[in-house]
C-alpha positions as CSV (number, residue, x, y, z in Angstrom):
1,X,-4.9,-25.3,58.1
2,X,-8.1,-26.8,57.0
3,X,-11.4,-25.6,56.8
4,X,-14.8,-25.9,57.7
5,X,-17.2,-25.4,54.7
6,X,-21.0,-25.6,54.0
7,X,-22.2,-28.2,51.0
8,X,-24.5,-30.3,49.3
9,X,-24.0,-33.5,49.4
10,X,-24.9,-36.2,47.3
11,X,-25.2,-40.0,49.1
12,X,-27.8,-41.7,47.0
13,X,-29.0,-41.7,43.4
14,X,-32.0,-40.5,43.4
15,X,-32.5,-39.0,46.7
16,X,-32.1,-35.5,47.9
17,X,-29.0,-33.4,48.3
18,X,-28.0,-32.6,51.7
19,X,-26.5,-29.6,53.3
20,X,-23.3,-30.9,55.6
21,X,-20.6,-29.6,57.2
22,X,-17.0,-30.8,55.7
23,X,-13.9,-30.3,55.7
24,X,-11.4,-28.7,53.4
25,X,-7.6,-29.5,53.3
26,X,-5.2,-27.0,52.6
27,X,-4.3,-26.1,48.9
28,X,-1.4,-28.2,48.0
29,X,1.2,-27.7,45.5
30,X,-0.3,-26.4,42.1
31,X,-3.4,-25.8,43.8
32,X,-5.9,-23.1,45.3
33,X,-8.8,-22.8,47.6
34,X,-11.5,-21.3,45.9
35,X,-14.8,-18.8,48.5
36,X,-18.0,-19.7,45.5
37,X,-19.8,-17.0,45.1
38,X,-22.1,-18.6,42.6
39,X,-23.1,-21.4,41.4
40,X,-24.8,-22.4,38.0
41,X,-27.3,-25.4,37.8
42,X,-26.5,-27.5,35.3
43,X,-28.5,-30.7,33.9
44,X,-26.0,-32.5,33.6
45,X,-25.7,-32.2,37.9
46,X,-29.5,-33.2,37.9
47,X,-28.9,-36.0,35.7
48,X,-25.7,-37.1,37.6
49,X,-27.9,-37.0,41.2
50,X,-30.5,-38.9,39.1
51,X,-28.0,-41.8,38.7
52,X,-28.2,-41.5,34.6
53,X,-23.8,-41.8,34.8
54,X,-22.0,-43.9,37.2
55,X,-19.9,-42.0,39.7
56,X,-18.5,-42.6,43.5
57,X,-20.6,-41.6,46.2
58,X,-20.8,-39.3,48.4
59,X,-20.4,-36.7,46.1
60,X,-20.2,-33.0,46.0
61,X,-21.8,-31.6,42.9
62,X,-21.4,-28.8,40.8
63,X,-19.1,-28.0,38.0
64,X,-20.6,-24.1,36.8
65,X,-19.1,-21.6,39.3
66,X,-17.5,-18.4,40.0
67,X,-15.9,-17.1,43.1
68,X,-12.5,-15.3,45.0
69,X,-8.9,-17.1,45.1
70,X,-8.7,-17.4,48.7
71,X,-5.6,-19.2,49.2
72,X,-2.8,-21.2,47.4
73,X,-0.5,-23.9,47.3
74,X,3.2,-24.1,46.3
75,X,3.9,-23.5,43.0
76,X,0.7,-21.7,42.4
77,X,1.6,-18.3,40.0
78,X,-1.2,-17.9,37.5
79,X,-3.3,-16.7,40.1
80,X,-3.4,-15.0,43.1
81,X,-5.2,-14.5,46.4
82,X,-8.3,-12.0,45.8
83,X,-8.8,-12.8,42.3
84,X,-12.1,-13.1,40.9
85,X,-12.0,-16.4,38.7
86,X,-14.6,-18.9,36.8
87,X,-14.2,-22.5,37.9
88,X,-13.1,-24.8,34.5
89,X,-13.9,-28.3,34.4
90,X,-11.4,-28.8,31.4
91,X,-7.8,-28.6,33.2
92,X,-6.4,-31.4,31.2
93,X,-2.7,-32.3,32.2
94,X,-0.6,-29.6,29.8
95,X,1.3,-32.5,28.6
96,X,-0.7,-34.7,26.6
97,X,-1.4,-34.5,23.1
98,X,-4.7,-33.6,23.0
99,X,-3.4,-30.5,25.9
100,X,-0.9,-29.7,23.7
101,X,-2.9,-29.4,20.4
102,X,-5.2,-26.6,22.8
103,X,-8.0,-29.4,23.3
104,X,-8.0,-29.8,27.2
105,X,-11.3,-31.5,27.5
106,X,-10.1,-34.7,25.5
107,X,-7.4,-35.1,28.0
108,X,-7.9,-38.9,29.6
109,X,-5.8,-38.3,32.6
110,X,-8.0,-35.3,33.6
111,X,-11.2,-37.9,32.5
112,X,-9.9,-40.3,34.4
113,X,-9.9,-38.3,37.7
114,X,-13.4,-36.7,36.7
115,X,-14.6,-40.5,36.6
116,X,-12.9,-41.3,40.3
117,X,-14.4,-38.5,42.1
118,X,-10.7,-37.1,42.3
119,X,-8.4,-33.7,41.2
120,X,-5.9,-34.1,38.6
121,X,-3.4,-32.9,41.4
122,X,-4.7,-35.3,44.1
123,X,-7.6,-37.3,45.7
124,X,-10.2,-35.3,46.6
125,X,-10.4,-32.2,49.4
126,X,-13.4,-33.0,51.0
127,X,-14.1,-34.8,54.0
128,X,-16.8,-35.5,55.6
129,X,-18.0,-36.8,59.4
130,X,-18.3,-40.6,57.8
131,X,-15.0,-40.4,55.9
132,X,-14.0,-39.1,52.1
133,X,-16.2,-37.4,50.1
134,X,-16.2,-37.5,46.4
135,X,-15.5,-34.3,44.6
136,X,-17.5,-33.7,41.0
137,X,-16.1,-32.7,37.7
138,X,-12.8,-31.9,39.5
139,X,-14.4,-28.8,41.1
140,X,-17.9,-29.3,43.0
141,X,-19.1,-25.8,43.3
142,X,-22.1,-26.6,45.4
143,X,-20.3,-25.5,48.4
144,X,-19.2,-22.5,50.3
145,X,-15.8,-23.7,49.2
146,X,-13.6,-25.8,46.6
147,X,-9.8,-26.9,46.7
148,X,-9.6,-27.5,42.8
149,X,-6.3,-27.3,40.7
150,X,-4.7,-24.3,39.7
151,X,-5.8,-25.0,35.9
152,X,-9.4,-25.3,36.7
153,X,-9.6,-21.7,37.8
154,X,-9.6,-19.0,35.2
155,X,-9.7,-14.9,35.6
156,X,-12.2,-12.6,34.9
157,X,-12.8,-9.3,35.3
158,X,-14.5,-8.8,38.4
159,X,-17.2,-6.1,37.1
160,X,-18.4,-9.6,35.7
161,X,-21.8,-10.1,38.1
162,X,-20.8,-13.5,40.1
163,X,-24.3,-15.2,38.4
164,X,-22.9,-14.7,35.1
165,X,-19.3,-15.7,35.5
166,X,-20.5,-18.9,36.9
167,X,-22.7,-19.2,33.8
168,X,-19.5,-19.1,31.7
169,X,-18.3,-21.7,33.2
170,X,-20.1,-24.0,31.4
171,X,-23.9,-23.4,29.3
172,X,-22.3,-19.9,28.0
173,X,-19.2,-21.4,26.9
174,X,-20.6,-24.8,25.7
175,X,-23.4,-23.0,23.7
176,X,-21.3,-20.0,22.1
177,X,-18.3,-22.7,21.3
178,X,-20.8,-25.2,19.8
179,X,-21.2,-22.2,17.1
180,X,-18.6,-20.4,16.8
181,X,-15.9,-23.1,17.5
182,X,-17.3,-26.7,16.5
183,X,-19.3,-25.8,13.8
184,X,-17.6,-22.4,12.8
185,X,-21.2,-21.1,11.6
186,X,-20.7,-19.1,8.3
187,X,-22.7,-16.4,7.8
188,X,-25.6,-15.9,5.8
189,X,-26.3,-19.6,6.8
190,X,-30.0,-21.2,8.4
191,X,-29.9,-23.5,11.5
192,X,-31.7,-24.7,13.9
193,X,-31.2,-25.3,17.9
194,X,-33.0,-27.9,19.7
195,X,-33.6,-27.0,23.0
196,X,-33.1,-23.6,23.8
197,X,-32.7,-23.7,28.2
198,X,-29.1,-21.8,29.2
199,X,-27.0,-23.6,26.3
200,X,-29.1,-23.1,23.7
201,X,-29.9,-19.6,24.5
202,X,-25.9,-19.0,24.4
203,X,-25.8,-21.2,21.1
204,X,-28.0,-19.0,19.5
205,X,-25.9,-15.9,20.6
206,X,-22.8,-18.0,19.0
207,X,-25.0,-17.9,15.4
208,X,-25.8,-14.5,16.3
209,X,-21.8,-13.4,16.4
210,X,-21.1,-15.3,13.0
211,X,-23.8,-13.5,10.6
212,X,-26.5,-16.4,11.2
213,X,-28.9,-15.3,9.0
214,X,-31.9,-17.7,10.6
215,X,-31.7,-19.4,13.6
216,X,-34.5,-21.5,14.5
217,X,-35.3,-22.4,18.7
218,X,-37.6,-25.9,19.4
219,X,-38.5,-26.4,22.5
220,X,-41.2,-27.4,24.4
221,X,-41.8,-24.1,26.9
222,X,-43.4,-21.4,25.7
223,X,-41.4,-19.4,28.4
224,X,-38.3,-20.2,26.7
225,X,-39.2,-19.9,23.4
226,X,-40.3,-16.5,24.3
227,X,-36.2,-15.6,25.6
228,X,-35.0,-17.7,22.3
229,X,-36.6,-14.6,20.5
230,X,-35.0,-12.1,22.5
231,X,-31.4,-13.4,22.5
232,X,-31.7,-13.7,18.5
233,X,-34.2,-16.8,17.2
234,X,-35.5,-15.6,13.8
235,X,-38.8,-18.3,14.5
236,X,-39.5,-20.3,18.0
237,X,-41.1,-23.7,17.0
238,X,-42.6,-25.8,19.6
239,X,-41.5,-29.6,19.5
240,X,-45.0,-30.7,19.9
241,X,-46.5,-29.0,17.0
242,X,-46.3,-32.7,14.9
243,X,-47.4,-31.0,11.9
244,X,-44.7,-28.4,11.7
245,X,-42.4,-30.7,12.1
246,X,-43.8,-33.3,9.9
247,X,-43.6,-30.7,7.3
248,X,-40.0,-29.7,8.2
249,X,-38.7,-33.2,7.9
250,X,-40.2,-33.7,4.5
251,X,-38.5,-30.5,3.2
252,X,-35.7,-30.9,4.8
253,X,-34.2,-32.7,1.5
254,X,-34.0,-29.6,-0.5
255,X,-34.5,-26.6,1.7
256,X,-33.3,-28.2,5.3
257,X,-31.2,-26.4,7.5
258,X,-27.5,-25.9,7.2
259,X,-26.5,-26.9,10.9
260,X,-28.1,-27.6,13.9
261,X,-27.1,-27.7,17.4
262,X,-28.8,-30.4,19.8
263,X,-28.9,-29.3,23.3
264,X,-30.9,-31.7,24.4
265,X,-29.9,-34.8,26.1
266,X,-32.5,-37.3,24.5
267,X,-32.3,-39.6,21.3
268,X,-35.6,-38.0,20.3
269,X,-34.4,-34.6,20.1
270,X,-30.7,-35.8,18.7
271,X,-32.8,-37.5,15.5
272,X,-35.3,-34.1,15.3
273,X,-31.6,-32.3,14.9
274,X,-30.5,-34.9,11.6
275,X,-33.6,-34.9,10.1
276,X,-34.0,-31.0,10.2
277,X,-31.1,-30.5,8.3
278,X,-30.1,-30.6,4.4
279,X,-28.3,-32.6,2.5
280,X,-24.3,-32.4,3.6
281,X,-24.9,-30.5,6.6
282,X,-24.0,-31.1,10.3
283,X,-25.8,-31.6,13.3
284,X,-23.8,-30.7,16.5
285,X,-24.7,-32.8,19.8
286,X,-24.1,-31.5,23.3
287,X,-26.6,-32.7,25.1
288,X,-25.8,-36.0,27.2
289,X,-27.9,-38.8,27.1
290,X,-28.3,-41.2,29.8
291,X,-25.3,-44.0,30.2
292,X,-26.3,-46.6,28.0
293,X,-29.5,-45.2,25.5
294,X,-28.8,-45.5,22.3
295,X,-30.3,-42.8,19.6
296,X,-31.0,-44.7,16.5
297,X,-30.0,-42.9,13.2
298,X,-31.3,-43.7,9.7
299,X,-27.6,-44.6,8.3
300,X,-29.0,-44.4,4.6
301,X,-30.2,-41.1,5.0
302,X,-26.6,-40.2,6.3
303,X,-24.8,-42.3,4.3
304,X,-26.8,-40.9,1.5
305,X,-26.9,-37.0,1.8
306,X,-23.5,-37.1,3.6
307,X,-24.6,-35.4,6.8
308,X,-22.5,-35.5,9.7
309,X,-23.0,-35.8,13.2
310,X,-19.8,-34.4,15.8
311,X,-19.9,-34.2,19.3
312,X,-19.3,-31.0,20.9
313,X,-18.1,-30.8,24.2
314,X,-17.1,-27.3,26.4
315,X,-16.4,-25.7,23.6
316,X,-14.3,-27.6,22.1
317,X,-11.1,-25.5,22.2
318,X,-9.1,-24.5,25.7
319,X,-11.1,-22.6,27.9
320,X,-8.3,-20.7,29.0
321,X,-8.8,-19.0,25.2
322,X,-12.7,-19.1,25.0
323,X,-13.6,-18.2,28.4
324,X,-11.7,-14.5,28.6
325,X,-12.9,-14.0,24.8
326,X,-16.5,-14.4,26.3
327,X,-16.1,-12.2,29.4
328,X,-14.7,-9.6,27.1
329,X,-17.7,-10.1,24.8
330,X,-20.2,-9.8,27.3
331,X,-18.1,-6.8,28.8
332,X,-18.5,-5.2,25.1
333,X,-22.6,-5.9,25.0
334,X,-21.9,-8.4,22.4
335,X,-23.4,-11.3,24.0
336,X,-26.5,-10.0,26.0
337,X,-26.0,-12.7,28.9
338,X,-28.0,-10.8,31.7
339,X,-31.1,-12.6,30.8
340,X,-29.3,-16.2,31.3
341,X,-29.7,-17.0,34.7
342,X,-33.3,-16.9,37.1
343,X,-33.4,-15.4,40.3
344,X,-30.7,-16.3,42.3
345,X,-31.8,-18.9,45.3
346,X,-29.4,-19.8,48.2
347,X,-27.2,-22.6,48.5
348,X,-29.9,-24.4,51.1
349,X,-32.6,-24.2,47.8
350,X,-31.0,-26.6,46.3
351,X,-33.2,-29.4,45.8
352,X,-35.7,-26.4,44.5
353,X,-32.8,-25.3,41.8
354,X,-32.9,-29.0,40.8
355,X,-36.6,-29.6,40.5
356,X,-36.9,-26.2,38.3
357,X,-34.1,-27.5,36.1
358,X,-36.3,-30.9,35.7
359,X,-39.1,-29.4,35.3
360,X,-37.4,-26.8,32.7
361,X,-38.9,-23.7,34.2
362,X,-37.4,-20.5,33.7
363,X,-33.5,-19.2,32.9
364,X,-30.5,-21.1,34.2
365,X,-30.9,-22.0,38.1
366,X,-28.0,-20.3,39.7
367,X,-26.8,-20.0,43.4
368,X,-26.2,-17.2,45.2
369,X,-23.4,-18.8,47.7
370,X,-21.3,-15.7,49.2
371,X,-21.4,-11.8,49.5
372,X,-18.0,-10.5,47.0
373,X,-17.2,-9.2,50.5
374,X,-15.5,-12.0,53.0
């Protein structure tokens, strides 16, 4: 039978989310309906409710969460009901070649439903009093519930805190992979990471796992230079010291920086990335810029010192690898992930999740959605 669920919903660009009451269908074959437990705030949602991509409206946002199988469809046997699992926004199709070659996130047909507000299994679950509602990123975790495929759901151990399961759905897993996975870090190396919010911190973890011997944060907040240090920074730089970077960029030829990972979604901060780093050396860009802004590169300069610039997206191998590698990293005090997220705020907070994400204050904005209990 369908359900009755809590969420925010999205109706214009621009405007605030709003809490509705919708309805759920019932799993149907290959997938499962998910009870969230938590809720990550990404700024790529923020960005998304600011109108910076195109996407169907109404929309339920949310693609970072963790919560309980509650019930599934025909077909379903990966998972079963009363499992803890982290949402995965990388499904893909399993047939593919990119699927096939363990790169789910490159998959177009699973694109192509992210684009259409849609699941890879079907049109969307949610309906609301005015008709269908859009679901985002094939999951939309800002809600009490989510019908989502079976291959966007992924176990974890459940002694796993909710908060930071949710977290490895996408800034733990998208930072640590950017290192360990896109750019393979070696060790003994120097980088830098430009903007160091939830993704950054974890990217700076990544260098931390493969023998980074430096790892340099920029940012703008103090407050998050401060946690760079803590979860491994060798030297926290603020962006708006002109000089210090003035001086970075001039050395940069000879003693620049081996990699770097941007986190941030600007063209600004992508070119800051390039023009820290040496000769032959590669930047890494994960941040998303808005549809349409271009990020002008000096092409001599990379044409010249052969550096490379690669996009680095979830990452970049299956999460249904990287994500349990993680959990068990965490598990073993390898990653130090506690410090991630802020205080938790409820579902209703959030508009306030968003405007501390915009106004990049503090850890990772997560939801607290359910109890673990039912």
């Amino acid at each position: 039978m369908p359900i009755e669920a809590r969420a925010a919903v999205l109706r214009a660009f621009g405007e605030p989310l709003v809490m509705e009451r919708v309805e759920l269908r019932d799993p149907g074959p290959g997938e499962v309906r998910v009870r969230l437990l938590a809720a990550g705030v990404c700024h790529s949602d923020v960005g998304q409710a600011d109108g910076e991509w195109a996407h169907p409206l109404p929309v339920v946002l949310g693609h970072e969460g963790c919560g309980v199988v509650e019930s599934v469809g025909e077909g379903v046997s990966g998972v079963a009901v009363g499992q803890r699992v982290v949402l995965n926004l990388a499904p893909g199709c399993a047939r593919c070649s990119s699927c096939l070659q363990g790169r789910p996130i490159l998959c177009q047909d699973a694109l192509d439903a992210m684009g259409e507000g849609r699941l890879t299994t079907g049109p969307s679950p949610i309906t609301g009093a005015d008709g269908p509602i859009a679901t985002y990123s094939l999951l939309g975790c800002f809600a009490t519930h989510a019908v989502v495929a079976e291959r966007s759901v992924i176990a974890v151990p459940p002694s796993v805190p909710p908060p930071i399961a949710a977290l490895i759905g996408c800034a733990v897993i998208t930072g640590v992979g950017a290192a360990t996975e896109t750019l393979d870090i070696r060790a003994g190396s120097r980088g830098a990471v430009v903007g160091v919010g939830g993704v950054g911190a974890a990217a700076i973890q990544g260098a931390r796992l493969r023998g980074a011997a430096e790892i340099a944060a920029f940012d703008v907040s103090p407050e998050r230079l401060e946690a760079a240090r803590r979860a491994g920074a060798t030297e926290a730089i603020d962006v708006r010291d002109e000089e210090r970077l003035d001086g970075l960029r001039r050395s940069a030829r000879r003693d620049g920086f081996d990699w770097a990972i941007v986190t941030v979604g600007r063209p600004e901060a992508i070119r800051l990335g390039v023009d820290l780093t040496r000769p032959g050396a590669t930047t890494a860009v994960v941040g998303l810029t808005p549809e349409s802004v271009e990020t002008g590169i000096d092409m001599l300069d990379l044409v010249t010192f052969e550096k490379r610039i690669v996009g680095s997206a979830f990452g970049s191998i299956s999460p249904a690898l990287l994500m349990p590698r993680i959990a068990r990293l965490y598990l073993e005090r390898r990653l130090a992930l506690d410090a991630l997220p802020s205080e938790p705020l409820p579902l209703e907070a959030i508009n306030e999740a968003f405007a501390r994400s915009r106004r990049a204050e503090g850890g990772r904005p997560v939801l607290a959605i359910s109890a673990d209990d039912p």
